[in-house]
C-alpha positions in Angstrom: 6.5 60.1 -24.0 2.9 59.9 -25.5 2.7 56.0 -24.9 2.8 56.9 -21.6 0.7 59.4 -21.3 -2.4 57.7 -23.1 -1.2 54.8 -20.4 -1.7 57.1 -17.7 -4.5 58.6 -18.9 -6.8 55.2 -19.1 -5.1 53.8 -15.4 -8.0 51.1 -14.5 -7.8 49.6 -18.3 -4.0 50.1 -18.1 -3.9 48.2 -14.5 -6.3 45.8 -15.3 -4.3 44.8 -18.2 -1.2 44.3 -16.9 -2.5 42.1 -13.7 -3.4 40.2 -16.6 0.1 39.5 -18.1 1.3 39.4 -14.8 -0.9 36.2 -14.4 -0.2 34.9 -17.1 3.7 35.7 -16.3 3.2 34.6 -12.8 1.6 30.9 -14.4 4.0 30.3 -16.6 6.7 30.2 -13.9 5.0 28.8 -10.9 4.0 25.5 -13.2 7.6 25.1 -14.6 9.2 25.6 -11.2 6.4 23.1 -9.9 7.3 20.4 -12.3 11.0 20.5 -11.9 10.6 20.3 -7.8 8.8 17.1 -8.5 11.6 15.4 -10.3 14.4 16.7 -8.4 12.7 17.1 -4.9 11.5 13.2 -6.2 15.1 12.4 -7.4 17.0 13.7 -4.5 14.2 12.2 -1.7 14.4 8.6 -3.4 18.6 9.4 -3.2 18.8 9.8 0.3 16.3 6.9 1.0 19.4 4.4 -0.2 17.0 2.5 -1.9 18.1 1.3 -5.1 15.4 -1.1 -6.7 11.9 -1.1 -6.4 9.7 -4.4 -6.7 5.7 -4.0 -7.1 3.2 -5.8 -8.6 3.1 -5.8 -12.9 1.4 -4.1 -14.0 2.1 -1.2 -11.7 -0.5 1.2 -10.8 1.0 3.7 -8.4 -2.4 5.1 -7.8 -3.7 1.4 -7.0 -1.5 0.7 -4.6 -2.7 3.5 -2.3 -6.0 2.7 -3.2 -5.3 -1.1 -1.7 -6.4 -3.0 -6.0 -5.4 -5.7 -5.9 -4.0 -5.7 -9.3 -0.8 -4.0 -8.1 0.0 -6.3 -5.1 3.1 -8.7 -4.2 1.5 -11.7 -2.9 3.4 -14.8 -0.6 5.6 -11.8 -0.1 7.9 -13.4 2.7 8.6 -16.5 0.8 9.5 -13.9 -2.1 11.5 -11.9 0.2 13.4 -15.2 1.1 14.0 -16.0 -2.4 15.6 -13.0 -3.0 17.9 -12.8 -0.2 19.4 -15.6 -1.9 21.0 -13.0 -4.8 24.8 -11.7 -3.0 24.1 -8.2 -4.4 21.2 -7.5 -2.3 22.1 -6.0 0.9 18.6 -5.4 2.7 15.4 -6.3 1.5 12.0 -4.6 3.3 8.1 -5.5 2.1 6.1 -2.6 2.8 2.1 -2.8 2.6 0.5 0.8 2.4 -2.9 1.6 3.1 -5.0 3.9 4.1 -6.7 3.0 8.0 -8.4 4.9 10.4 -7.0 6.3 13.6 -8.2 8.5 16.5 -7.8 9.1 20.2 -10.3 7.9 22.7 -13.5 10.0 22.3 -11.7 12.2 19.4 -13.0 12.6 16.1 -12.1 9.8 13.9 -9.1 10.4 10.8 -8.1 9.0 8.1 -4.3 8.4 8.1 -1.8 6.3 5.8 -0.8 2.7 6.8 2.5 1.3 6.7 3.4 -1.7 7.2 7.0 -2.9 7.5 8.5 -6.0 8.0 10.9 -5.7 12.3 12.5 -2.4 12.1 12.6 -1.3 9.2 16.4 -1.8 9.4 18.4 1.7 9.0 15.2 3.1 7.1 13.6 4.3 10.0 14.9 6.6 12.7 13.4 7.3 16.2 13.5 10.7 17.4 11.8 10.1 20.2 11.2 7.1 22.3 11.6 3.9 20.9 11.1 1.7 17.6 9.7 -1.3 16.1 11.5 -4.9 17.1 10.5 -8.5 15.4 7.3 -9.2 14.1 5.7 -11.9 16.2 2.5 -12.2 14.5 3.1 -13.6 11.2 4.5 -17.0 13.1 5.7 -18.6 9.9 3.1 -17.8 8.0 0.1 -18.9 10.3 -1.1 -15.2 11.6 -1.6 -16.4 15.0 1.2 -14.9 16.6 1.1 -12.4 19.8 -0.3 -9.0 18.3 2.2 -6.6 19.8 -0.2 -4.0 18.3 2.7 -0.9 19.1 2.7 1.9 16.6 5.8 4.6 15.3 4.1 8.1 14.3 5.4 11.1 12.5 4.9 14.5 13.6 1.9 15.2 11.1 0.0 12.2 12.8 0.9 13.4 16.2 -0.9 17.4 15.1 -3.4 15.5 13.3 -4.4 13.3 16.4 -3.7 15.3 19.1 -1.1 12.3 20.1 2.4 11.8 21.8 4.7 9.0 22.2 3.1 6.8 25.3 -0.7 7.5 24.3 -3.0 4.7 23.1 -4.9 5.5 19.9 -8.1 3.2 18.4 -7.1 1.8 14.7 -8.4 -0.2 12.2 -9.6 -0.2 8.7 -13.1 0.2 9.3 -14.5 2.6 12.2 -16.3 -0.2 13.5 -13.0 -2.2 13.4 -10.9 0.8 15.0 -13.2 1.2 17.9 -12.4 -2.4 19.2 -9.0 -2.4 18.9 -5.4 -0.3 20.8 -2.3 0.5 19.8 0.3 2.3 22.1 2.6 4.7 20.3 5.9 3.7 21.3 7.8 6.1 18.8 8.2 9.3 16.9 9.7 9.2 13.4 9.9 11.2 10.2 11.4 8.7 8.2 9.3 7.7 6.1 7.1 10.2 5.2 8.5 11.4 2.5 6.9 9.1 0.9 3.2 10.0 1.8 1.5 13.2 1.8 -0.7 11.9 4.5 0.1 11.7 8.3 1.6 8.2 8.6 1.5 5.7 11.4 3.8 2.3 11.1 3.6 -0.5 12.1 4.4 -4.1 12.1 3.8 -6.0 8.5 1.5 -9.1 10.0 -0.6 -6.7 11.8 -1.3 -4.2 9.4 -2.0 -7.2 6.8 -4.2 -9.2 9.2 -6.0 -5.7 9.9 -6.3 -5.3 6.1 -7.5 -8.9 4.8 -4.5 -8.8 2.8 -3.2 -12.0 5.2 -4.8 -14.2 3.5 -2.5 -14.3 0.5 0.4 -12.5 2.3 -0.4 -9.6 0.0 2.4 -6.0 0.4 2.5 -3.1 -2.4 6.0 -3.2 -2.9 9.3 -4.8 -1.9 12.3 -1.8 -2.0 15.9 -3.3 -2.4 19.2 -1.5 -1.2 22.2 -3.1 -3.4 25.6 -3.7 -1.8 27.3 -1.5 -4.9 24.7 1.2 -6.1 26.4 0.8 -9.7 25.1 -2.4 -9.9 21.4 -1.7 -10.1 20.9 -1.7 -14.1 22.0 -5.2 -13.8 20.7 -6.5 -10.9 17.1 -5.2 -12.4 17.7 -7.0 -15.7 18.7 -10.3 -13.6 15.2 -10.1 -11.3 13.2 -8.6 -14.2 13.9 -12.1 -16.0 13.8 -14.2 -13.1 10.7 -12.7 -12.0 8.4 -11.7 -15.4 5.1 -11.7 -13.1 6.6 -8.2 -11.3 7.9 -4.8 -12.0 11.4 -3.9 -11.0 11.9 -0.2 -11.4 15.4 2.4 -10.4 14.9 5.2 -8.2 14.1 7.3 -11.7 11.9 4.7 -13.7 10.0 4.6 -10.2 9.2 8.2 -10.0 8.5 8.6 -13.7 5.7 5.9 -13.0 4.7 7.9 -10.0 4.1 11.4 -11.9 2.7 9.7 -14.8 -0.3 8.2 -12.5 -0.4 11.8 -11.7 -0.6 13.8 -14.8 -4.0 14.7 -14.5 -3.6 17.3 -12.1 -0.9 18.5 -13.9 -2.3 18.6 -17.2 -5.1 20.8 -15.6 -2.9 23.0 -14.3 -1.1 23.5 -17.6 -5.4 24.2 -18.9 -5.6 26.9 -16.1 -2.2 28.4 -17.6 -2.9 28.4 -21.3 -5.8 30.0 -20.5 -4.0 32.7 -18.5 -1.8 33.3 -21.3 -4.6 33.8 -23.6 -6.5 35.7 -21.0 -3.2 37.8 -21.0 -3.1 38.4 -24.7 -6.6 39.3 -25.3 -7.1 42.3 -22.2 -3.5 43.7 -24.3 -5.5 43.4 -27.5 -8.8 44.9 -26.0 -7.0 48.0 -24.8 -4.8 48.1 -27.8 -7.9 48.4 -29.8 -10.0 50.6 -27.3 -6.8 52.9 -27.8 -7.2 53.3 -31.6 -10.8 53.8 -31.4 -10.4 56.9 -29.3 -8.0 58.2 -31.5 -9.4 57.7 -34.6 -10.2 61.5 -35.2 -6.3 62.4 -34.1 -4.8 59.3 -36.3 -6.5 61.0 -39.5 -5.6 64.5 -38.9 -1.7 63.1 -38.8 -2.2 61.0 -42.1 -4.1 63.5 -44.1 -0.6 66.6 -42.6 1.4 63.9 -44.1 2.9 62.2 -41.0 3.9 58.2 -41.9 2.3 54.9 -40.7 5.4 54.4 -39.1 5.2 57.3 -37.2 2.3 56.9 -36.1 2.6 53.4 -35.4 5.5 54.3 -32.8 3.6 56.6 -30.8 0.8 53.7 -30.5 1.8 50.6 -30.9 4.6 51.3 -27.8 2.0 51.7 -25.7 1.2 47.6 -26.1 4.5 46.7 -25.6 5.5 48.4 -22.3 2.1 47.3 -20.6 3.7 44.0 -22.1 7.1 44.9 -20.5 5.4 46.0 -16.5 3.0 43.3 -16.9 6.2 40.4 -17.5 8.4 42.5 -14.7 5.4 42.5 -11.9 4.8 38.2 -13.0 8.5 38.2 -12.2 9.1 40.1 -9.2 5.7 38.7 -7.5 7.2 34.7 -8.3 10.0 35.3 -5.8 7.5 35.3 -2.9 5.0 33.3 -3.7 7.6 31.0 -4.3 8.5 31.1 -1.0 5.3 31.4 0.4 4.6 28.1 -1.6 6.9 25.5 -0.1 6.0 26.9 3.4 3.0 26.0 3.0 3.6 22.8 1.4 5.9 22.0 4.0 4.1 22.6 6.1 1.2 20.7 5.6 2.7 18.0 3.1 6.2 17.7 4.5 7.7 18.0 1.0 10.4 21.1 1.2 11.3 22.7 -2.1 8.3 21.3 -4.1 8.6 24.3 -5.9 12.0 25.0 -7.4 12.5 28.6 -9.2 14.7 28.6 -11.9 16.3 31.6 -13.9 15.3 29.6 -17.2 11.6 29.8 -16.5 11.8 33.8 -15.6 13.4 34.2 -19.0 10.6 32.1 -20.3 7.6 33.7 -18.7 9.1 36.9 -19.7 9.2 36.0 -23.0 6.0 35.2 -23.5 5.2 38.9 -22.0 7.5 40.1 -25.1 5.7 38.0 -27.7 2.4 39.2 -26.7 3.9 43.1 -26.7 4.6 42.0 -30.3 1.0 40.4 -31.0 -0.7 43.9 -29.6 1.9 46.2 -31.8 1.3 44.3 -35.0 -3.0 44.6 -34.1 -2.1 48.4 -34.0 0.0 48.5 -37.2 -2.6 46.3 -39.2 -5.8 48.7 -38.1 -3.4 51.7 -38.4 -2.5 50.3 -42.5 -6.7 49.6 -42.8 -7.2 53.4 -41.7 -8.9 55.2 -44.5 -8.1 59.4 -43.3 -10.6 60.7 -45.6 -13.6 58.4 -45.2 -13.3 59.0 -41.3 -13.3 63.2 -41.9 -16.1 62.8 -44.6 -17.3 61.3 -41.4 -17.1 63.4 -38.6 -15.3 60.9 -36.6 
């Protein structure tokens, strides 16, 4: 065929234009697989949490509360966790204070890890894989914060890589280096629990402590307050009941919760969606180019055929093929190359984040990004048939071209 020919003639422009739609291909795909692993990786991780209702500070600034404002905290939290033990469908109530401390082996290099505070055990919410777990929080005594510091620590297996840490080791902590270097804790347990919840290596420990350590003692300040329901059903109207009992709070489902979460977010996203547009155009425009670049090397050859009498059309199919099967390889290599990098993606994300499946590849968004690789076939092959319409045979002979 003579499409392919001219294709094969011009291989670096060819090449070079079809990595182009690839990327553009390959984009496409990689951010719509992206977004739907963060709502159902989210969805199914808040699932098989068992937590059913989430109570944090109104309004409620996900990013704040891992930044330690203010704004977004609970405060007198254990009298509030007292009050709400009173309502029959609550079965277990946990205040949890997240923030971010410093933590590091003796003469090791300082790190920055993420907090969490929890109020005893943790209840069923926290499972030890290796040796043993939190017990009852002595240091809160009522309220006073003069209780025995029992200053004992559960890691997860990001901590204990990032530290260089096992269970029985004693690690400095605190929220200030200066603060850190004075005080112990003993890590008395391995867990991966929790982080789920935290892209940072995670160290917990008991609520008191970690509030004292904080400053956020002094008006018995936590981020959020989860709630596990006796009948999961109920949760629509048990967030109805508290929402109106308690205006001065948020109380958000397992979905309204992670909507709140990727919202705070959307920045990232939104510039990722930038980079893609931009690879889409990209795409379009090398097609274009060598669509164009194409006709003006056969100028000389497209008037000889329309002065002998042979038809735009004609002529048309002969070129304007040649943009859609660069658009055709270019949507088939974006395809075949998202498989792998796929893969290769939530390795690496799991590996380093702990999330698995971040990235979740679905046939909808391959019939999507190829697609796209058809419409801009289409754009090229309608450039070709407009400039081969605008030809003028017998001004370009007149010309010598």
């Amino acid at each position: 065929m003579l499409a392919i020919k001219n294709l094969v003639k011009n291989k670096f422009r060819t090449v070079l234009t079809i990595l182009g739609i690839a990327l553009a291909v390959l984009s496409i795909i990689l951010l719509a697989s992206t977004g739907n692993g963060l709502f159902t990786t989210g969805g199914r991780l808040l699932e098989q949490s068992s937590i059913h209702l989430w109570v944090t500070g109104s309004p409620s600034d996900i990013m704040s509360q891992y930044t330690g404002t203010e704004e977004s905290k609970i405060t007198e939290a254990h009298r509030f966790a007292e009050d709400l033990r009173k309502n029959k469908e609550i079965n277990m109530i946990t205040p949890m204070l997240t923030e971010m401390i410093y933590a590091f082996k003796e003469n090791s290099e300082p790190r920055a890890v993420f907090g969490l505070g929890i109020e005893g055990s943790g209840g069923t919410m926290v499972s030890i894989i290796q040796g043993e777990g939190l017990t009852s929080d002595e240091h809160f005594n009522k309220g006073k914060y003069d209780g025995r510091w029992k200053k004992e620590v559960l890691i997860d297996n990001r901590t204990a890589i990032l530290l260089g840490i096992k269970v029985g080791d004693t690690i400095h902590m605190g929220k200030t280096l200066s603060e850190a270097k004075e005080q112990e804790f003993t890590v008395i347990g391995l867990t991966n629990s929790l982080s789920r919840f935290s892209s940072n290596p995670m160290v917990i420990l008991y609520l008191s402590e970690l509030q004292d350590m904080t400053g956020n003692k002094y008006y018995d300040s936590v981020t959020m307050i989860v709630l596990r329901l006796k009948n999961p059903d109920m949760a629509s109207e048990v967030q109805t009941e508290l929402n109106q009992k308690y205006p001065q709070y948020t109380v958000s489902t397992n979905q309204e919760y992670l909507k709140k979460a990727l919202k705070q977010n959307s920045l990232p996203l939104a510039s990722a969606a930038s980079i893609v547009v931009l690879a889409v155009i990209m795409g379009t425009l090398l097609a274009m180019n060598t669509m164009l670049l194409s006709l003006n090397e056969k100028k000389k050859e497209i008037a000889i055929l329309r002065v002998i009498g042979l038809s735009r059309w004609s002529i048309f199919k002969s070129i304007g093929t040649e943009g859609l099967l660069i658009s055709v390889v270019g949507g088939a290599a974006g395809i075949f190359l998202s498989i792998p990098i796929t893969g290769l993606l939530n390795g690496l994300i799991f590996a380093y984040l702990g999330f698995d499946g971040l990235v979740a590849l679905q046939p909808d968004y391959i019939y999507i990004g190829f697609s796209i690789a058809i419409i801009i076939g289409f754009l090229t092959s309608i450039i070709a048939a407009v400039h081969i319409c605008r030809t003028n045979p017998a001004e370009l002979l007149r010309a010598g071209i």
